[in-house]
ZAMAR-362673 format. One record per residue (C-alpha): residue number from 1; residue in three letters; chain; y, z, x. Coordinates in nm, 3 decimals. Example, Ala and Ser with C-alpha at 12.3 -4.5 7.8 and 13.67 -1.06 7.14 Angstrom:
BEGIN
  resi  resn  chain        y        z        x
     1   Ala      A   -0.450    0.780    1.230
     2   Ser      A   -0.106    0.714    1.367
//
This chain:
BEGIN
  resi  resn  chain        y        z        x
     1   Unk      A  -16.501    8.073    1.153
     2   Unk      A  -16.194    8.172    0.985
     3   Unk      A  -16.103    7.982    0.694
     4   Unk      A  -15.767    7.687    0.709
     5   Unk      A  -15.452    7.863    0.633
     6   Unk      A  -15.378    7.849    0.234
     7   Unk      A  -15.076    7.572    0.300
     8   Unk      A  -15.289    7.337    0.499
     9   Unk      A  -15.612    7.164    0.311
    10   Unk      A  -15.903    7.238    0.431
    11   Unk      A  -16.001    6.852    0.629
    12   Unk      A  -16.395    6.853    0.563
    13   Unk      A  -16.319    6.869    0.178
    14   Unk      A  -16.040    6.641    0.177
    15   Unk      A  -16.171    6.306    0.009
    16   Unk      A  -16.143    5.997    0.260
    17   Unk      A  -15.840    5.836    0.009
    18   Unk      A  -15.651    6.148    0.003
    19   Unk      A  -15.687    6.160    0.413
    20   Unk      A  -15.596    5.806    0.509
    21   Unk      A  -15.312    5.853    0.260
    22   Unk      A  -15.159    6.149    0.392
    23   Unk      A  -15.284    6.014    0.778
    24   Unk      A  -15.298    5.662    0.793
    25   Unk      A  -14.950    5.563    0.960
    26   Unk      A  -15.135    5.761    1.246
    27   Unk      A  -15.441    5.562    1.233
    28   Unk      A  -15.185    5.258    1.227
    29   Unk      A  -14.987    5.392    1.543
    30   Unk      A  -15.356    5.386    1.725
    31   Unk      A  -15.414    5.081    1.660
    32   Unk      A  -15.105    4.909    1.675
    33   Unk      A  -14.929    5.164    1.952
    34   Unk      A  -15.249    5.206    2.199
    35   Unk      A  -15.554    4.966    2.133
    36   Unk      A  -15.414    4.642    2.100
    37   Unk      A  -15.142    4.678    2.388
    38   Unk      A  -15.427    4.811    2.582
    39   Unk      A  -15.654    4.505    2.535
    40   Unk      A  -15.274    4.306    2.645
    41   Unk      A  -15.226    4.526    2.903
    42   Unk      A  -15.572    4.470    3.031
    43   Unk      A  -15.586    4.123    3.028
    44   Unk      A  -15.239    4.052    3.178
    45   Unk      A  -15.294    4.308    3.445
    46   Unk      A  -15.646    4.130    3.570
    47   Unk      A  -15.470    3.782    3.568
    48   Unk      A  -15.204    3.932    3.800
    49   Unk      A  -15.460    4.087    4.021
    50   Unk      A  -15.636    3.799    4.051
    51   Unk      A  -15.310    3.606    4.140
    52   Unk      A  -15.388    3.342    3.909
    53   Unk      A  -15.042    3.223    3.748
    54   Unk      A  -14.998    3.231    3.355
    55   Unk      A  -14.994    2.847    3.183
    56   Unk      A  -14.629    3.027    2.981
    57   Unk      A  -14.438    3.186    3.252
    58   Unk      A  -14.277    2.913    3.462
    59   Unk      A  -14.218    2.655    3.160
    60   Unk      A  -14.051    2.965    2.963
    61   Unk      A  -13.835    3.037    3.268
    62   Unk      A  -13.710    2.693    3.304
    63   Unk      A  -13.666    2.672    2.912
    64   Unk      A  -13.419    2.973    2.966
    65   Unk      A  -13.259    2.805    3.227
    66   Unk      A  -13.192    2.488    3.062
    67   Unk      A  -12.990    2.708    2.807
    68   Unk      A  -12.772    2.838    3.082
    69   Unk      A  -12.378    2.850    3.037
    70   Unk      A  -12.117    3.115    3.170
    71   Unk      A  -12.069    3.237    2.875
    72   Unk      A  -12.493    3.308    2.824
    73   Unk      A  -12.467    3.433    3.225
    74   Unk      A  -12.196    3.648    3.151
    75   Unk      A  -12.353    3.783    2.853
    76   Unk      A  -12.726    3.838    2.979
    77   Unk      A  -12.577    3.999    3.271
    78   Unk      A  -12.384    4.239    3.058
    79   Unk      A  -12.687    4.277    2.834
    80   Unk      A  -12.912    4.327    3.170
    81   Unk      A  -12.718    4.600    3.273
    82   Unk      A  -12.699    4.801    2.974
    83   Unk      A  -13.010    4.787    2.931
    84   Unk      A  -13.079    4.979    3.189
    85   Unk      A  -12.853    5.200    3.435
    86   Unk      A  -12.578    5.166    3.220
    87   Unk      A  -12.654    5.232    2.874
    88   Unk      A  -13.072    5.262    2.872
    89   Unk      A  -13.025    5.573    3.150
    90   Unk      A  -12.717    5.740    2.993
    91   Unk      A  -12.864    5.772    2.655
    92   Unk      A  -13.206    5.862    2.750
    93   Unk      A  -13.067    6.212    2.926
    94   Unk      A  -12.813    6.254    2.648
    95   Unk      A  -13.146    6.168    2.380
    96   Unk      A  -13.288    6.489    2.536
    97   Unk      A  -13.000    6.713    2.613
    98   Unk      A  -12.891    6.709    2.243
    99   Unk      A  -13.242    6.751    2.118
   100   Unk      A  -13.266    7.032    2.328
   101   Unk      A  -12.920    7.152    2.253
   102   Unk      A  -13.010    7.159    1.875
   103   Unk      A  -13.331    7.326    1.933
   104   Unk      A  -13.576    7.039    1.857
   105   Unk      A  -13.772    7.165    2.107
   106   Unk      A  -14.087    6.956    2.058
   107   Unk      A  -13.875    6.648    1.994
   108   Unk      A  -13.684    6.690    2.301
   109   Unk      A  -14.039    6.719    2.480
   110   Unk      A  -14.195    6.464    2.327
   111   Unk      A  -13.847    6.280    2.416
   112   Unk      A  -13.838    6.340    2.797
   113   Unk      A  -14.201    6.321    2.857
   114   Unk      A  -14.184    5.952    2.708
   115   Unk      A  -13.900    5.847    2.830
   116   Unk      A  -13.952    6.021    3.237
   117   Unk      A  -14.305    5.954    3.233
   118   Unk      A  -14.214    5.589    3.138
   119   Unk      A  -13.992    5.580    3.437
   120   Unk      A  -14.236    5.720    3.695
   121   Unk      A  -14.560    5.530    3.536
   122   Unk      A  -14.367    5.176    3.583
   123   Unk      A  -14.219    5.261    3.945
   124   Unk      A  -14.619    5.327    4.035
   125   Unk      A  -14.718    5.035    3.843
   126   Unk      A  -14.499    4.813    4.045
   127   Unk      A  -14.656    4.914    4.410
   128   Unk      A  -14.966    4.874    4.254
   129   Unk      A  -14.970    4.529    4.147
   130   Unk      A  -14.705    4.416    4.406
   131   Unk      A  -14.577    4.119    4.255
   132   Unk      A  -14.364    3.916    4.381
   133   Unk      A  -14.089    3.802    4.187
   134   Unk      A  -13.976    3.435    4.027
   135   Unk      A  -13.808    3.243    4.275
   136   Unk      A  -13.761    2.949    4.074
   137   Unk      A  -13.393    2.920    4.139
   138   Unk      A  -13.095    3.154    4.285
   139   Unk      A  -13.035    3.435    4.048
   140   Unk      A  -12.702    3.517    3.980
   141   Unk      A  -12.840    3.893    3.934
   142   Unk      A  -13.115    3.966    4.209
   143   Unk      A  -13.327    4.257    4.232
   144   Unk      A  -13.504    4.353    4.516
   145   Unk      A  -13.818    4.539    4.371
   146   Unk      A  -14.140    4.409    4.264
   147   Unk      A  -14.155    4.264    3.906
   148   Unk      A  -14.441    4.358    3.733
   149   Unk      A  -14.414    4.543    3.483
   150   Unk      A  -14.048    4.498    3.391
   151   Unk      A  -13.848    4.868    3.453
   152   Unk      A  -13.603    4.690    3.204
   153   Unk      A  -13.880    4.549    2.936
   154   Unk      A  -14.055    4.921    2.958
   155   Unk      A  -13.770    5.150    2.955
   156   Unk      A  -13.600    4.998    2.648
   157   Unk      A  -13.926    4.945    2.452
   158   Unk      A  -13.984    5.315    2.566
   159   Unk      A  -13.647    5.458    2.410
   160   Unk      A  -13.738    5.241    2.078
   161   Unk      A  -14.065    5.341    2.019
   162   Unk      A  -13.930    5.761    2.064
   163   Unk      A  -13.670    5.611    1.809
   164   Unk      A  -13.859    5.482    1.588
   165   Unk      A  -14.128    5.727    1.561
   166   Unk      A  -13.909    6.021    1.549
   167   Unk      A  -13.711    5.865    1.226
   168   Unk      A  -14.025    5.717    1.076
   169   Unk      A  -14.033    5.994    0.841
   170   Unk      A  -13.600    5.986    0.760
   171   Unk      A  -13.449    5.711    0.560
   172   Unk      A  -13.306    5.592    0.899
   173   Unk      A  -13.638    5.406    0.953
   174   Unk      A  -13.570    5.086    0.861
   175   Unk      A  -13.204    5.054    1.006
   176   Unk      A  -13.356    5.211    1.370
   177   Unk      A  -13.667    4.987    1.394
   178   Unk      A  -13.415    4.667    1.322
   179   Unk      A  -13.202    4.764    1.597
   180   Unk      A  -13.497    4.887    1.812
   181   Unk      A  -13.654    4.536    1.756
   182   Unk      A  -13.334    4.338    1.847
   183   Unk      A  -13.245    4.557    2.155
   184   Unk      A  -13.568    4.558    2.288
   185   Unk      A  -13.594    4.123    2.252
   186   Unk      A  -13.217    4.110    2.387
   187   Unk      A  -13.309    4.294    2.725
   188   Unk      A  -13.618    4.148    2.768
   189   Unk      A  -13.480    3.765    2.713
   190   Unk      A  -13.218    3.859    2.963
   191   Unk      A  -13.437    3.914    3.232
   192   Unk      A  -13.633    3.611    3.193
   193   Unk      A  -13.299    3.416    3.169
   194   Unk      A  -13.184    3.570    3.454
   195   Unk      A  -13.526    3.422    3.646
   196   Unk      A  -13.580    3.809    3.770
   197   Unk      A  -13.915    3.812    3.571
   198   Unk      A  -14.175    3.598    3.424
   199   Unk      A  -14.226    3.640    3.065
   200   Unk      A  -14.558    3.787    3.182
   201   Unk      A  -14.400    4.078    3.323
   202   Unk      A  -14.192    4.119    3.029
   203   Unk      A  -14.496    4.181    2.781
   204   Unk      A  -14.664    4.373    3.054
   205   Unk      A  -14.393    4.618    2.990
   206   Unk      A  -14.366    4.617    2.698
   207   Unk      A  -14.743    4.706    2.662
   208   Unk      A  -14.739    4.981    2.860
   209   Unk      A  -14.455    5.159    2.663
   210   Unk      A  -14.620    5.174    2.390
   211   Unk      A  -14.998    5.297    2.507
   212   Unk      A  -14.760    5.575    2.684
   213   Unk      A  -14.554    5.673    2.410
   214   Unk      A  -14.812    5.643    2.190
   215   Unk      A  -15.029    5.867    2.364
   216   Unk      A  -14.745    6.112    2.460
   217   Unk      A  -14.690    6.114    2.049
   218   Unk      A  -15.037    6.161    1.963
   219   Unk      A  -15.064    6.469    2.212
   220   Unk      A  -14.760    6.634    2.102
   221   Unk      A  -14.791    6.623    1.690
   222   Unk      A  -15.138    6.563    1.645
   223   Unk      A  -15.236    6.517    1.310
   224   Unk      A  -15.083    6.741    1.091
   225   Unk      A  -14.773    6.795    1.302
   226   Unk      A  -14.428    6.556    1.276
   227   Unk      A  -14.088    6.553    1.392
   228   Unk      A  -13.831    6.775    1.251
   229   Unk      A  -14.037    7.028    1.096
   230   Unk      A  -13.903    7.380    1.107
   231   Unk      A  -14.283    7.493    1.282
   232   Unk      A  -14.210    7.233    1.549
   233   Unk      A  -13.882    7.375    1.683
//
Protein backbone atom coordinates (compact mmCIF):
# COMPACT_ATOMS: atom_id res chain seq x y z
CA UNK A 1 0.00 0.00 0.00
CA UNK A 2 1.55 3.20 -0.79
CA UNK A 3 2.16 5.40 1.97
CA UNK A 4 -0.37 9.02 2.63
CA UNK A 5 1.05 11.82 0.70
CA UNK A 6 3.69 13.89 3.00
CA UNK A 7 0.95 16.99 3.34
CA UNK A 8 -1.86 14.82 4.51
CA UNK A 9 -1.39 12.84 8.10
CA UNK A 10 -1.41 9.61 7.95
CA UNK A 11 -5.40 8.81 9.73
CA UNK A 12 -4.50 5.41 11.62
CA UNK A 13 -1.76 7.38 13.62
CA UNK A 14 -3.65 10.40 14.13
CA UNK A 15 -4.67 10.44 17.97
CA UNK A 16 -8.63 10.46 18.43
CA UNK A 17 -8.32 14.41 19.94
CA UNK A 18 -6.30 15.55 17.13
CA UNK A 19 -9.07 13.81 14.63
CA UNK A 20 -12.33 15.02 16.11
CA UNK A 21 -10.55 18.39 16.26
CA UNK A 22 -9.58 18.75 12.83
CA UNK A 23 -13.11 16.56 11.83
CA UNK A 24 -15.67 17.08 14.20
CA UNK A 25 -17.92 19.90 12.52
CA UNK A 26 -18.34 16.84 10.09
CA UNK A 27 -19.31 14.46 12.69
CA UNK A 28 -21.68 17.45 13.84
CA UNK A 29 -23.18 17.93 10.20
CA UNK A 30 -24.11 13.92 10.51
CA UNK A 31 -25.72 14.22 13.23
CA UNK A 32 -27.37 17.35 13.15
CA UNK A 33 -27.73 17.52 9.01
CA UNK A 34 -28.83 13.65 8.40
CA UNK A 35 -29.71 11.55 11.61
CA UNK A 36 -31.89 13.60 13.50
CA UNK A 37 -33.98 15.05 10.43
CA UNK A 38 -34.10 11.51 9.39
CA UNK A 39 -35.67 10.19 12.64
CA UNK A 40 -38.25 13.71 11.88
CA UNK A 41 -38.58 12.83 8.58
CA UNK A 42 -39.50 9.33 9.48
CA UNK A 43 -41.89 9.90 11.93
CA UNK A 44 -43.83 12.72 10.16
CA UNK A 45 -43.85 10.79 6.96
CA UNK A 46 -45.60 7.49 8.74
CA UNK A 47 -48.22 9.80 10.47
CA UNK A 48 -49.09 11.16 6.99
CA UNK A 49 -49.28 7.75 5.52
CA UNK A 50 -51.32 6.60 7.97
CA UNK A 51 -53.66 9.68 7.51
CA UNK A 52 -53.79 10.28 11.05
CA UNK A 53 -53.87 14.24 11.56
CA UNK A 54 -51.09 15.96 13.78
CA UNK A 55 -52.58 17.36 17.46
CA UNK A 56 -50.29 21.04 16.11
CA UNK A 57 -51.29 21.56 12.60
CA UNK A 58 -54.86 22.86 12.56
CA UNK A 59 -54.60 24.94 15.98
CA UNK A 60 -51.22 26.53 14.45
CA UNK A 61 -53.10 27.34 11.25
CA UNK A 62 -55.90 29.05 12.90
CA UNK A 63 -53.33 30.83 15.32
CA UNK A 64 -51.88 32.31 11.98
CA UNK A 65 -55.07 33.23 10.91
CA UNK A 66 -56.20 35.04 13.85
CA UNK A 67 -53.08 37.33 13.17
CA UNK A 68 -54.35 38.13 9.74
CA UNK A 69 -54.38 41.89 8.44
CA UNK A 70 -53.74 43.30 4.81
CA UNK A 71 -50.85 44.51 5.63
CA UNK A 72 -49.54 40.63 7.06
CA UNK A 73 -51.52 39.26 3.62
CA UNK A 74 -49.78 41.59 1.58
CA UNK A 75 -46.56 40.89 3.10
CA UNK A 76 -46.66 36.92 3.36
CA UNK A 77 -47.75 36.97 -0.13
CA UNK A 78 -44.78 38.99 -1.18
CA UNK A 79 -42.61 36.89 1.10
CA UNK A 80 -44.39 33.58 -0.48
CA UNK A 81 -43.41 34.47 -3.73
CA UNK A 82 -39.91 35.26 -3.32
CA UNK A 83 -39.37 32.58 -1.78
CA UNK A 84 -39.76 30.69 -4.43
CA UNK A 85 -40.20 31.49 -8.34
CA UNK A 86 -39.22 34.81 -7.80
CA UNK A 87 -36.24 35.16 -5.82
CA UNK A 88 -35.55 31.26 -4.43
CA UNK A 89 -35.39 30.13 -8.46
CA UNK A 90 -33.44 33.16 -9.80
CA UNK A 91 -30.67 32.89 -7.36
CA UNK A 92 -30.34 29.25 -7.27
CA UNK A 93 -29.29 29.23 -11.29
CA UNK A 94 -27.31 32.43 -10.81
CA UNK A 95 -25.66 30.45 -7.30
CA UNK A 96 -24.35 27.98 -9.93
CA UNK A 97 -23.64 29.92 -13.03
CA UNK A 98 -21.18 32.18 -11.12
CA UNK A 99 -19.62 29.30 -9.30
CA UNK A 100 -19.10 27.80 -12.44
CA UNK A 101 -18.11 31.00 -14.11
CA UNK A 102 -15.29 31.44 -11.46
CA UNK A 103 -14.19 27.97 -11.74
CA UNK A 104 -15.40 26.55 -8.38
CA UNK A 105 -16.07 23.64 -10.05
CA UNK A 106 -16.84 21.33 -7.13
CA UNK A 107 -18.77 24.10 -5.42
CA UNK A 108 -20.85 24.74 -8.34
CA UNK A 109 -21.53 20.80 -8.31
CA UNK A 110 -22.06 20.40 -5.02
CA UNK A 111 -24.36 23.66 -5.63
CA UNK A 112 -26.64 22.33 -8.45
CA UNK A 113 -26.80 18.83 -7.31
CA UNK A 114 -28.35 20.23 -3.92
CA UNK A 115 -30.25 22.63 -5.04
CA UNK A 116 -31.85 20.42 -8.56
CA UNK A 117 -31.90 17.32 -6.74
CA UNK A 118 -33.90 19.21 -3.99
CA UNK A 119 -36.31 20.25 -6.63
CA UNK A 120 -36.88 16.85 -8.28
CA UNK A 121 -36.73 14.79 -4.76
CA UNK A 122 -39.76 17.12 -3.36
CA UNK A 123 -41.88 17.07 -6.75
CA UNK A 124 -41.61 12.96 -6.25
CA UNK A 125 -42.19 13.28 -2.68
CA UNK A 126 -45.42 15.05 -3.24
CA UNK A 127 -47.11 12.17 -5.61
CA UNK A 128 -45.95 9.93 -3.19
CA UNK A 129 -47.61 10.94 -0.15
CA UNK A 130 -50.52 12.72 -1.99
CA UNK A 131 -51.67 15.01 0.50
CA UNK A 132 -54.22 16.93 0.30
CA UNK A 133 -53.95 20.36 1.25
CA UNK A 134 -55.51 22.66 4.33
CA UNK A 135 -58.79 23.74 3.46
CA UNK A 136 -59.48 25.45 6.55
CA UNK A 137 -60.55 28.67 4.95
CA UNK A 138 -60.26 30.44 1.32
CA UNK A 139 -56.69 31.24 0.63
CA UNK A 140 -55.99 34.37 -0.77
CA UNK A 141 -52.89 32.51 -2.53
CA UNK A 142 -54.02 28.90 -3.70
CA UNK A 143 -51.91 26.29 -5.04
CA UNK A 144 -53.04 23.51 -6.79
CA UNK A 145 -50.38 20.75 -5.97
CA UNK A 146 -50.18 18.41 -3.20
CA UNK A 147 -48.66 19.78 0.08
CA UNK A 148 -46.47 17.55 1.60
CA UNK A 149 -43.43 18.29 1.78
CA UNK A 150 -43.50 22.04 1.28
CA UNK A 151 -41.56 22.93 -2.40
CA UNK A 152 -41.33 26.39 -0.56
CA UNK A 153 -40.12 25.04 3.12
CA UNK A 154 -37.47 22.62 1.09
CA UNK A 155 -36.17 24.79 -1.53
CA UNK A 156 -35.25 27.69 0.77
CA UNK A 157 -33.88 25.47 3.60
CA UNK A 158 -32.03 23.82 0.57
CA UNK A 159 -30.30 27.16 -0.72
CA UNK A 160 -29.38 27.89 3.18
CA UNK A 161 -27.91 24.88 4.10
CA UNK A 162 -25.42 25.13 0.43
CA UNK A 163 -24.96 28.69 2.06
CA UNK A 164 -24.10 27.96 5.04
CA UNK A 165 -21.90 25.09 4.54
CA UNK A 166 -20.00 26.56 1.78
CA UNK A 167 -19.03 29.78 4.11
CA UNK A 168 -18.67 27.70 7.24
CA UNK A 169 -15.05 27.88 6.83
CA UNK A 170 -15.02 32.15 5.75
CA UNK A 171 -15.69 34.77 8.30
CA UNK A 172 -19.08 35.16 6.47
CA UNK A 173 -20.40 32.30 8.67
CA UNK A 174 -22.06 33.88 11.18
CA UNK A 175 -23.71 36.81 9.10
CA UNK A 176 -25.01 33.86 6.34
CA UNK A 177 -26.41 31.36 8.90
CA UNK A 178 -28.42 34.56 10.59
CA UNK A 179 -29.91 35.39 7.41
CA UNK A 180 -30.24 31.71 6.35
CA UNK A 181 -32.14 31.16 9.69
CA UNK A 182 -34.51 34.18 9.28
CA UNK A 183 -35.25 33.52 5.52
CA UNK A 184 -35.83 30.09 5.90
CA UNK A 185 -38.60 30.85 9.21
CA UNK A 186 -40.05 33.87 7.03
CA UNK A 187 -41.04 31.52 4.01
CA UNK A 188 -42.03 28.82 5.92
CA UNK A 189 -44.48 31.04 8.36
CA UNK A 190 -45.87 32.41 5.17
CA UNK A 191 -47.14 29.37 3.95
CA UNK A 192 -48.77 28.30 7.01
CA UNK A 193 -50.34 31.85 7.23
CA UNK A 194 -51.39 31.62 3.97
CA UNK A 195 -53.40 28.13 5.08
CA UNK A 196 -51.51 26.44 1.87
CA UNK A 197 -49.72 24.02 4.35
CA UNK A 198 -49.90 22.56 7.72
CA UNK A 199 -47.02 23.24 9.86
CA UNK A 200 -46.45 19.49 9.38
CA UNK A 201 -45.58 19.89 5.91
CA UNK A 202 -43.45 22.71 6.67
CA UNK A 203 -40.93 20.64 8.95
CA UNK A 204 -41.33 17.78 6.56
CA UNK A 205 -39.46 20.01 4.26
CA UNK A 206 -37.43 21.25 5.98
CA UNK A 207 -36.14 17.73 7.02
CA UNK A 208 -35.62 16.54 3.88
CA UNK A 209 -33.30 19.47 2.82
CA UNK A 210 -31.08 18.85 5.04
CA UNK A 211 -30.64 14.73 4.90
CA UNK A 212 -30.19 15.77 0.99
CA UNK A 213 -27.80 18.39 1.24
CA UNK A 214 -26.18 16.83 3.79
CA UNK A 215 -25.60 13.80 2.00
CA UNK A 216 -24.87 15.59 -1.35
CA UNK A 217 -22.02 17.50 0.99
CA UNK A 218 -20.70 14.50 2.51
CA UNK A 219 -20.27 12.80 -1.05
CA UNK A 220 -18.67 15.63 -2.64
CA UNK A 221 -15.81 16.77 0.11
CA UNK A 222 -15.53 13.86 2.12
CA UNK A 223 -13.38 14.19 4.90
CA UNK A 224 -10.44 15.89 4.13
CA UNK A 225 -11.88 17.92 1.28
CA UNK A 226 -13.75 21.65 1.78
CA UNK A 227 -14.96 24.39 -0.21
CA UNK A 228 -12.69 26.79 -1.83
CA UNK A 229 -9.60 24.91 -1.82
CA UNK A 230 -7.37 25.41 -4.81
CA UNK A 231 -7.39 21.10 -5.23
CA UNK A 232 -11.18 21.38 -5.39
CA UNK A 233 -11.48 23.66 -8.43
Amino acid sequence: MAPPPANRPDPSREPTGGWLRRHGWRVLLVFVGLLLPMWAFAELADEVLEGEPFAFDEPLLELARSFSSERLDTFFVWVSRFGYEYGLVPFDIGLVLVLAWRRYRREALFAALALGGAALLNMGTKLLFARDRPSLWDSIAPEETFSFPSGHAMGTATLAWVLVLLSWRTRWRWPVLGAAIIGTLLVGTSRVYLGVHYPSDILAGWAAASIWTAACFLLLYGVHRRPWRASTR
